[in-house]
TORLO-143430 format. One record per residue (C-alpha): x, y, z; residue in one letter; residue number from 0. Coordinates in nm, 3 decimals. Layout:
REM residues N
+---------+---------+---------+------+-----+
:       X :       Y :       Z : type : seq :
+---------+---------+---------+------+-----+
:       X :       Y :       Z :    A : NUM :
...
+---------+---------+---------+------+-----+
This chain:
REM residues 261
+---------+---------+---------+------+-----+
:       X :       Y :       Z : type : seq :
+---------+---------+---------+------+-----+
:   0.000 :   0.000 :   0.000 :    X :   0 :
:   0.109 :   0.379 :  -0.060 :    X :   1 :
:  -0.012 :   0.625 :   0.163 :    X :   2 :
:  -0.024 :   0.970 :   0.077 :    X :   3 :
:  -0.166 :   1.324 :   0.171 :    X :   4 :
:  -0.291 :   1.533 :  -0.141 :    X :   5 :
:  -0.518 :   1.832 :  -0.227 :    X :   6 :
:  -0.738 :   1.711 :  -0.441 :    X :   7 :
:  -0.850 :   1.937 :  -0.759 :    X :   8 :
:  -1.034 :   2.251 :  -0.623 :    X :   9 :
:  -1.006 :   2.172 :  -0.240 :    X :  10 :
:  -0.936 :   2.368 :   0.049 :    X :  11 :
:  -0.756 :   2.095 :   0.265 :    X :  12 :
:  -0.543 :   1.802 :   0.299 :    X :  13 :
:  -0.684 :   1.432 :   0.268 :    X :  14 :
:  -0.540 :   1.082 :   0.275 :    X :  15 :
:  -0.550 :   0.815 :   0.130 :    X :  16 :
:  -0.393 :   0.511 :  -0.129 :    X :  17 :
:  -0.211 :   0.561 :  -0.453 :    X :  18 :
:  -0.294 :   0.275 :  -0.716 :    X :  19 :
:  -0.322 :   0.261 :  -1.048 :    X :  20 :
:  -0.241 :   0.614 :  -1.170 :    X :  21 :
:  -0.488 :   0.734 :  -0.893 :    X :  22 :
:  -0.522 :   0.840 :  -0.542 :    X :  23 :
:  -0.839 :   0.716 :  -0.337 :    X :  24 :
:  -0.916 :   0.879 :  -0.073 :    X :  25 :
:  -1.015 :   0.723 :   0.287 :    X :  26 :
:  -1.339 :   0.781 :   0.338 :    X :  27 :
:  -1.338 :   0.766 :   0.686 :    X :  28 :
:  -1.125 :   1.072 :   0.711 :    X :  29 :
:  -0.831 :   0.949 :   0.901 :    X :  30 :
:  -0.512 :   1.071 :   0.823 :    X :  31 :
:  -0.208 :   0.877 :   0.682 :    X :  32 :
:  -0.060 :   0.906 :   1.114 :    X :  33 :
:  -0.373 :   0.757 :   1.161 :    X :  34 :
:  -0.300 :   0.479 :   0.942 :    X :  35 :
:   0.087 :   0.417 :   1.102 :    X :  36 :
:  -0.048 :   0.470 :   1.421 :    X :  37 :
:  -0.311 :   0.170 :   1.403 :    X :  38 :
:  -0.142 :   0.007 :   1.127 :    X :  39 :
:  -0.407 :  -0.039 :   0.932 :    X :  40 :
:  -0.422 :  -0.199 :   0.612 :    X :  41 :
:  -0.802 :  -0.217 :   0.475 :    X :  42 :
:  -0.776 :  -0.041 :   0.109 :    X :  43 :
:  -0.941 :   0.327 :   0.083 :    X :  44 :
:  -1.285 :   0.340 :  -0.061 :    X :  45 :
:  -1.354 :   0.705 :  -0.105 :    X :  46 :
:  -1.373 :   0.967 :  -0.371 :    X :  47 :
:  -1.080 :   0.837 :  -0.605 :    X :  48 :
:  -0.859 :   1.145 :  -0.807 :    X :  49 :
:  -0.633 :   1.086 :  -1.104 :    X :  50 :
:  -0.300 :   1.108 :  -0.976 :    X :  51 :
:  -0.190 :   1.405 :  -1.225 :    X :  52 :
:  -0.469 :   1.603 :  -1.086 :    X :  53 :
:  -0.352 :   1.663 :  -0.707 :    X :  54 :
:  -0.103 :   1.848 :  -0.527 :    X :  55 :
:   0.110 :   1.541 :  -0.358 :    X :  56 :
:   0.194 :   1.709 :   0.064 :    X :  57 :
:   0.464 :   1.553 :   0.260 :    X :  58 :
:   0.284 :   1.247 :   0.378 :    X :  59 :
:   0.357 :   1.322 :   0.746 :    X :  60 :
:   0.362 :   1.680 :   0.686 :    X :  61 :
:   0.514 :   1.769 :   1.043 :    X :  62 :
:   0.709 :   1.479 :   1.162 :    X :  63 :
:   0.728 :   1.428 :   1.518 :    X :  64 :
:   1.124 :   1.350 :   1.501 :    X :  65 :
:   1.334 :   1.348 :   1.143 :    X :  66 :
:   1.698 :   1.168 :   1.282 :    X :  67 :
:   1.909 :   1.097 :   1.058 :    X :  68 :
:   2.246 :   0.916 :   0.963 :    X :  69 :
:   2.585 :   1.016 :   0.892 :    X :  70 :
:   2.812 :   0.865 :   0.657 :    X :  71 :
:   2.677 :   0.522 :   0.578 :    X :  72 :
:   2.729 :   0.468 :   0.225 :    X :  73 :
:   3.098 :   0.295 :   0.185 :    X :  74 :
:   3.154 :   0.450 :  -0.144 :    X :  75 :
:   3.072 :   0.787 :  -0.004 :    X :  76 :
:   3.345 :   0.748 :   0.314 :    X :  77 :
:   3.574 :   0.695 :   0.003 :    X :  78 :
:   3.476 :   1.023 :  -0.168 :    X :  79 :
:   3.464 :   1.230 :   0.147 :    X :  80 :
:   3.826 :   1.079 :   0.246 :    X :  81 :
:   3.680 :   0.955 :   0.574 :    X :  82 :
:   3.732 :   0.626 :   0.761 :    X :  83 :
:   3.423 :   0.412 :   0.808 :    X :  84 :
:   3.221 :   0.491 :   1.125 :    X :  85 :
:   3.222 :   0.221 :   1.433 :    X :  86 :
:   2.865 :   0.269 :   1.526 :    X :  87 :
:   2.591 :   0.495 :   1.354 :    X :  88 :
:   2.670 :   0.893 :   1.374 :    X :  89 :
:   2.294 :   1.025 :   1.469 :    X :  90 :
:   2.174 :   1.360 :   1.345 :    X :  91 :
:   1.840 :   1.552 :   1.410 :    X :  92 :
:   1.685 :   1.769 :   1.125 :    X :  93 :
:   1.369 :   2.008 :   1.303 :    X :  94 :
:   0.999 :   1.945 :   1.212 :    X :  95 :
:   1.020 :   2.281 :   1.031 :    X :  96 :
:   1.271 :   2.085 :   0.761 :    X :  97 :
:   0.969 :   1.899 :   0.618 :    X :  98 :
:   0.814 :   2.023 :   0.340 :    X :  99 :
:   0.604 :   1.846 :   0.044 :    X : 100 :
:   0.780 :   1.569 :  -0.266 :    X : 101 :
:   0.766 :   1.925 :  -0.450 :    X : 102 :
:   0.934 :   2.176 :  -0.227 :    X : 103 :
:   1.060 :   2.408 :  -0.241 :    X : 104 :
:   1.375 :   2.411 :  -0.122 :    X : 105 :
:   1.464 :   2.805 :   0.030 :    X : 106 :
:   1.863 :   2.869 :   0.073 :    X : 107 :
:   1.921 :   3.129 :   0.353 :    X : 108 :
:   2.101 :   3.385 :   0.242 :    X : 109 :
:   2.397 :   3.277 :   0.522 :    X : 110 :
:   2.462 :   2.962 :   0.315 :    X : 111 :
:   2.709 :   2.979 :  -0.031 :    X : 112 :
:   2.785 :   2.569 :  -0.037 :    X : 113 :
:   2.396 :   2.416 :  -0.059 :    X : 114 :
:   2.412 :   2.035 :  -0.133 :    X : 115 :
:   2.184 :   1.711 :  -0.204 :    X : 116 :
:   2.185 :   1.375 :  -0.073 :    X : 117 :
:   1.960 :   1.143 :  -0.199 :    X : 118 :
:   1.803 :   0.916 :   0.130 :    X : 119 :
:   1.647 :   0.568 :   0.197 :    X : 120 :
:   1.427 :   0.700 :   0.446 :    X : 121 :
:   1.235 :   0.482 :   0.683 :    X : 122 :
:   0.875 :   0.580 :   0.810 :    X : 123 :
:   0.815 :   0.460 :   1.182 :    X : 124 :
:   0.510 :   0.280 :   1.363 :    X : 125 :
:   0.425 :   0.111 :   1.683 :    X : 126 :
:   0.628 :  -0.072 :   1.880 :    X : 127 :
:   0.943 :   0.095 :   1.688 :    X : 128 :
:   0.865 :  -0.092 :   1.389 :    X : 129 :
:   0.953 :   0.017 :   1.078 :    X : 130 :
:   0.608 :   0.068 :   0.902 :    X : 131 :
:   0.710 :   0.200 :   0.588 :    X : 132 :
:   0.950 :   0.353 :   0.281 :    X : 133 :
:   0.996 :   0.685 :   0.131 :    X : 134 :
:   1.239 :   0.907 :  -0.082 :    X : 135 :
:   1.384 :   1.199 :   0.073 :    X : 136 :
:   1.657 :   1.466 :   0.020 :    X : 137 :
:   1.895 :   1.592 :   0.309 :    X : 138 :
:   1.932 :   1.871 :   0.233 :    X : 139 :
:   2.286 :   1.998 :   0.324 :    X : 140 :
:   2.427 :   2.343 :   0.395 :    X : 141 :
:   2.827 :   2.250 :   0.351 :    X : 142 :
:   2.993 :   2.583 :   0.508 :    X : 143 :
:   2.799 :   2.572 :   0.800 :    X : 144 :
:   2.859 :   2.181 :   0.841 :    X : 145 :
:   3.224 :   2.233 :   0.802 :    X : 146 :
:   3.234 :   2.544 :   1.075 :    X : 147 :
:   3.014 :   2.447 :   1.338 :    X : 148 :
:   3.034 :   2.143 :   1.501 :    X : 149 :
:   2.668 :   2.076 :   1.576 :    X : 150 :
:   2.445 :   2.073 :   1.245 :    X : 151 :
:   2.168 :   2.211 :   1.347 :    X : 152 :
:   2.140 :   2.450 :   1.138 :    X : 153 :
:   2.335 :   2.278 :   0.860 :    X : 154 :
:   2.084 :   2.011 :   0.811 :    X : 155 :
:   1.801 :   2.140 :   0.992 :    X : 156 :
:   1.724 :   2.440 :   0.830 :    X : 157 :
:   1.364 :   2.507 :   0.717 :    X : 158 :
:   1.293 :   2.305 :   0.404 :    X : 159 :
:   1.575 :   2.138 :   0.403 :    X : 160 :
:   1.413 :   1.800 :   0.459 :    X : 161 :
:   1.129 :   1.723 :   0.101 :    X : 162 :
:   1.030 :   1.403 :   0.158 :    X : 163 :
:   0.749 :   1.214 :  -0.055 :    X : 164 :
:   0.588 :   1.149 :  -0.272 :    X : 165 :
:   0.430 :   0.826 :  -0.068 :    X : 166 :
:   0.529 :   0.606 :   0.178 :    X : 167 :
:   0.529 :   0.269 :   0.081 :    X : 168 :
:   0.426 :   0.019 :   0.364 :    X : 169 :
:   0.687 :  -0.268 :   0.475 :    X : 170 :
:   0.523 :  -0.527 :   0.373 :    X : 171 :
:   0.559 :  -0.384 :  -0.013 :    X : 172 :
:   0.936 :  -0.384 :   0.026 :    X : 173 :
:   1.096 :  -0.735 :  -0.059 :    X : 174 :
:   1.464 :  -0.633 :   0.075 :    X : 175 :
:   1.533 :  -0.258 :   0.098 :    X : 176 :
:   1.919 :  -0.322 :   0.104 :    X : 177 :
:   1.890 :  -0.391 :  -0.224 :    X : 178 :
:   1.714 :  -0.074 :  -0.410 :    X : 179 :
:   1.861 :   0.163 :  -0.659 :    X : 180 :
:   1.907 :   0.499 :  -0.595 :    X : 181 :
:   1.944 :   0.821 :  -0.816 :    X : 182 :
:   1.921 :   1.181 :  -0.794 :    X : 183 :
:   1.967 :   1.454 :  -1.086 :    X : 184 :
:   2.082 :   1.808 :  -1.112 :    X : 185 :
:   1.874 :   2.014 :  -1.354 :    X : 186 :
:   1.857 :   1.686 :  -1.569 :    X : 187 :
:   2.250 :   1.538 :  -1.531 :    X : 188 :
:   2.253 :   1.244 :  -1.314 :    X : 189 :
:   2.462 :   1.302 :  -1.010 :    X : 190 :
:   2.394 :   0.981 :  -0.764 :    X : 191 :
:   2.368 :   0.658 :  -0.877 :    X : 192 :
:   2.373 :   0.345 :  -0.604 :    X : 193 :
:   2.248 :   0.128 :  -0.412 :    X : 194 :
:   2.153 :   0.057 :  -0.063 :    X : 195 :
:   2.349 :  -0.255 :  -0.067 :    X : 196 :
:   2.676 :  -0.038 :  -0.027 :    X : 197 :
:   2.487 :   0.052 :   0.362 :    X : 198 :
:   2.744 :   0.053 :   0.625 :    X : 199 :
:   2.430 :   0.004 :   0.893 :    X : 200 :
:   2.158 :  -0.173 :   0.794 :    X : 201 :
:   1.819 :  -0.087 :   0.872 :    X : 202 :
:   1.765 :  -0.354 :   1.163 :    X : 203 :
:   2.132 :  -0.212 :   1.321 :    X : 204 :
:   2.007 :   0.145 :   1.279 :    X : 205 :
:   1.661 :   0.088 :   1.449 :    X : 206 :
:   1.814 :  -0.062 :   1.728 :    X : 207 :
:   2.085 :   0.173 :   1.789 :    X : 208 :
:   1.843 :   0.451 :   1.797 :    X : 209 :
:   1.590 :   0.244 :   2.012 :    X : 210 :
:   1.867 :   0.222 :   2.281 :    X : 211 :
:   1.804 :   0.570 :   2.395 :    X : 212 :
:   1.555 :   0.750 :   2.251 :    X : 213 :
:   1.162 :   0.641 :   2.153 :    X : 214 :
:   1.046 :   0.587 :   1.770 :    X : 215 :
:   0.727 :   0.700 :   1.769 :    X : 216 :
:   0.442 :   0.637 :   1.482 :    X : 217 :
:   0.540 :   0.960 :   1.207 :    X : 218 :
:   0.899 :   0.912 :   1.276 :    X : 219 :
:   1.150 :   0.944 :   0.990 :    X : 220 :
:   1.493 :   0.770 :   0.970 :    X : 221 :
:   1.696 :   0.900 :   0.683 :    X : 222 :
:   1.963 :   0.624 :   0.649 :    X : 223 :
:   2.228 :   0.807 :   0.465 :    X : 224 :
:   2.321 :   0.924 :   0.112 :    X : 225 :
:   2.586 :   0.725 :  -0.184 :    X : 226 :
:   2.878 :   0.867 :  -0.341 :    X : 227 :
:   2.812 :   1.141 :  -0.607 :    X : 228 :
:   2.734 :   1.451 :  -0.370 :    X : 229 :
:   2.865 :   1.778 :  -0.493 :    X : 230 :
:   3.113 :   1.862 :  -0.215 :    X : 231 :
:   3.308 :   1.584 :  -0.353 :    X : 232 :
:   3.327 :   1.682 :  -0.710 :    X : 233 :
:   3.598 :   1.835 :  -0.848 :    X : 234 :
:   3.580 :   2.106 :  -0.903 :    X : 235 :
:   3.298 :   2.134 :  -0.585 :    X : 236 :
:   2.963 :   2.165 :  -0.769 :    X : 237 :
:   2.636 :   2.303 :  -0.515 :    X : 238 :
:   2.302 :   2.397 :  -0.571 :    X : 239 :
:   2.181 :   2.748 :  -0.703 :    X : 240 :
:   1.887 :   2.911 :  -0.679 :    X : 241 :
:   1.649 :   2.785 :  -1.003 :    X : 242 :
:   1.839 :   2.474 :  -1.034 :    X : 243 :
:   1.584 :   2.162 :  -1.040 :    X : 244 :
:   1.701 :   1.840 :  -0.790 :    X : 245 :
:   1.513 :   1.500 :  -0.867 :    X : 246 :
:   1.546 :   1.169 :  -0.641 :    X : 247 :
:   1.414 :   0.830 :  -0.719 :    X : 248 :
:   1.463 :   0.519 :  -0.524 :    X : 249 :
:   1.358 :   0.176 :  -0.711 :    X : 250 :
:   1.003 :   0.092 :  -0.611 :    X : 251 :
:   0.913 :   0.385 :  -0.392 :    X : 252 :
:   0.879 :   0.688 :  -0.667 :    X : 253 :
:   1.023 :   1.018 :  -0.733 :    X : 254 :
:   1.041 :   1.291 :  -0.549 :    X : 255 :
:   1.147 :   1.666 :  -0.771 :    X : 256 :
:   1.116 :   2.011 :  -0.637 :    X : 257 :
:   1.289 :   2.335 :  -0.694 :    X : 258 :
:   1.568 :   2.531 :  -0.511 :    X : 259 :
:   1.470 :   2.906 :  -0.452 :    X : 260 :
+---------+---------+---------+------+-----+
């Protein structure tokens, strides 16, 4: 099942539902896709159905709860970044205020000059810190201030910094999600091209490691880490500008493409 939150053609609000065959169905109960990770859920949606080209696609969670996230856990990507591989998982936090919808936009603060991408396997939390689902999403990266301060906060936690989308793919849709491809593109010119077999952690190791200290709550998102191809490690260093065009994909969970302003 793919749960997502949409404006439907003409409306004034937000609704959930499923996204199947080239349409989004809405749940005609009214519950929300939380609601859905929160029960777990899985009876289809039997409401008012939309064609999928017709809506506006909203983060599916559109304030997450908690958005941690992992450092360095692509092998190829230690390699590019000149860095030895981690002993245990290096845990980030990006704030609630970082989420924004599969479309963006992406706003630079004028304090940041080095804006990057990073493509993410990003895991969708539900009860019982159980990892109820799959989506694409970007961390968003603001390189000077990552390289100057040695908290980043406001590096990776910026406002917008965090699309996420366009669905979240339940668990039980996901055959093995060490072994997906992963892409993101630059105005068109492919930049990241993987997969989450090169994970240092694995998604059981980075659960747990979390789950030591801190509760994963139903909403929670778990971006796993990005693969080699990141513009800081280009040479010459490439970043983002403002009207340049960032798409992600990740094999079986859909695109996500949105605009840096």
């Amino acid at each position: 099942m793919k749960l997502a939150t949409f404006l439907p053609p003409g409306s004034d609000g937000p609704q959930a539902g499923e996204v199947r065959d080239k349409q989004v169905v809405a749940f005609a109960d009214g519950t929300t896709v939380l609601d859905r990770l929160r029960s777990g859920e899985r009876a289809p949606a039997d409401g008012q159905g939309f064609a999928l080209a017709d809506v506006t696609l909203l983060a599916p969670v559109q304030r997450p709860r908690a958005i941690l996230c992992i450092g360095l856990n692509y092998r190829k990507h230690a390699e590019e970044t000149g860095q030895e591989l981690p002993e245990f998982p290096m845990v980030f936090m990006k704030l609630p205020t970082s989420s924004v919808p599969p479309g963006g936009p992406v706003r630079c603060p004028e304090v940041v000059k080095r804006l990057d991408y990073e493509v993410e396997l990003t895991l969708v939390m539900g009860p019982e810190a159980e990892v109820a689902g799959f989506t694409v999403a970007n961390d968003v990266s603001a390189r000077d201030l990552q390289r100057r301060e040695s908290q980043w906060t406001r590096a990776k936690g910026a406002d917008t910094f965090c699309p996420w989308g366009p669905w979240i793919t339940t668990a039980d849709e996901v055959a093995d999600p060490h072994a997906l491809r992963l892409r993101s593109w630059v105005n068109g010119e492919l930049r990241q091209d993987s997969s989450t077999s090169d994970l240092i952690f694995r998604v059981p190791e980075l659960v747990a490691f979390i789950a030591e200290t801190c509760t994963l709550e139903p909403g929670d998102l778990v971006l796993t880490g990005t693969p080699s191809g990141v513009g800081m490690a280009m040479d010459p260093p490439r970043f983002l500008a403002a009207g340049d065009m960032v798409r992600m994909e990740i094999e079986g969970l859909g695109t996500i493409e949105h605009p840096v302003v």
